[in-house]
C-alpha positions in Angstrom: 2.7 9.0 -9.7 0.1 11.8 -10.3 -3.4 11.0 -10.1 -4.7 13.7 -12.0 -7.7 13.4 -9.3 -8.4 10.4 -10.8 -8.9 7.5 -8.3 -9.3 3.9 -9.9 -11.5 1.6 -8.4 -9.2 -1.0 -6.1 -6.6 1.9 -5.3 -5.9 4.0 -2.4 -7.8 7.1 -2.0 -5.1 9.8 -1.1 -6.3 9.7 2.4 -5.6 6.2 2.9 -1.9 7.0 1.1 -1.4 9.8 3.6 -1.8 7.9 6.2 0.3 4.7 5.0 2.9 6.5 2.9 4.9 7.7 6.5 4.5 4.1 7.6 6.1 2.8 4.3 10.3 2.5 3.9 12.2 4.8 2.3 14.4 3.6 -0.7 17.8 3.1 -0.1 19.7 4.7 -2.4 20.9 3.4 -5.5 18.7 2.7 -8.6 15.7 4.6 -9.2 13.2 2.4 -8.3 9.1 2.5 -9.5 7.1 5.0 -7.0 5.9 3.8 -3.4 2.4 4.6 -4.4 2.3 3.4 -7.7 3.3 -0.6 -6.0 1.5 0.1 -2.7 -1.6 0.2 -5.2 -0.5 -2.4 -7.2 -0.7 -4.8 -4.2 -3.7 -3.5 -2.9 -5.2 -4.3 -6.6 -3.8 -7.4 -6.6 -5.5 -8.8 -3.2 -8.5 -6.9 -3.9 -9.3 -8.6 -7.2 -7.5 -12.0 -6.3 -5.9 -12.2 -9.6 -1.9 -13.5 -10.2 1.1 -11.2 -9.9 2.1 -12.1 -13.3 -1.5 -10.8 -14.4 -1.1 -7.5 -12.4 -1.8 -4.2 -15.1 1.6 -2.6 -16.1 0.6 1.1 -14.9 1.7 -0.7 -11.0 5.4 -1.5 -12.7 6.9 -4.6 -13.1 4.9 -7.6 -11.9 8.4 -8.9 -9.8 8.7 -5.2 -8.6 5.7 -5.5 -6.7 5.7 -9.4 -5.9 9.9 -8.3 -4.6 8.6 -5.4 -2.3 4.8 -7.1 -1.6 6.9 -9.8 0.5 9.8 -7.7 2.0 7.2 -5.6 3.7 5.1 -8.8 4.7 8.7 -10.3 6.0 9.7 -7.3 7.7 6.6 -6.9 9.6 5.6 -3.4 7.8 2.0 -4.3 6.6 1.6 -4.9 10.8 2.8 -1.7 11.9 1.5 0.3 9.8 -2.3 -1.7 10.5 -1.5 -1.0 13.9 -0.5 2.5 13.7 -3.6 3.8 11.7 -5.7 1.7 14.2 -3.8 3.4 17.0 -4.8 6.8 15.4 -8.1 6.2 14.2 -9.0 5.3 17.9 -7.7 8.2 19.4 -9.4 10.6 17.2 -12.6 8.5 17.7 -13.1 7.2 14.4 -13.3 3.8 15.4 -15.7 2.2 17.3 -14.3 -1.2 18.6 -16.9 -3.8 18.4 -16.0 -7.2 20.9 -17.7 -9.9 21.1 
């Protein structure tokens, strides 16, 4: 889905997607299926403004789509790799500073 340089407010800047989009499955093949981003920011939307999945905007695709996918990747453990991973990163290149307490 092309931004047009336009980032909405509860979406993923295209930093954040760069570094999440390697971390996300790819399709398998078969039916075309609504873009990575376009769900990806569709969830994010949806737990940053806490509203229901049936009330999610229609530019994020199908409701179900998103719900379908939302939970695979929680199942399948994606959403804690891919944390994990950009932690990983971010530490490394020093752009985190680890607070413990």
């Amino acid at each position: 889905m092309d931004h047009g340089g336009v980032i909405r407010r509860h979406e993923l800047t295209d930093r954040e997607w760069e570094l999440l989009a390697p971390l996300i499955p790819r399709a398998a093949t078969g039916r075309p299926r609504v873009e990575d981003r376009q769900v990806i920011n569709g969830m994010v939307y949806k737990i940053r403004t806490g509203i229901s999945w049936r009330d999610l905007p229609e530019r994020y695709g199908p409701w179900k789509t998103v719900y379908t996918r939302f939970r695979r990747y929680a199942l399948d453990g994606v959403f804690t790799r891919a944390l994990q991973q950009i932690q990983a990163r971010a530490d490394a290149a020093g752009d985190i500073d680890w607070l413990v307490q």
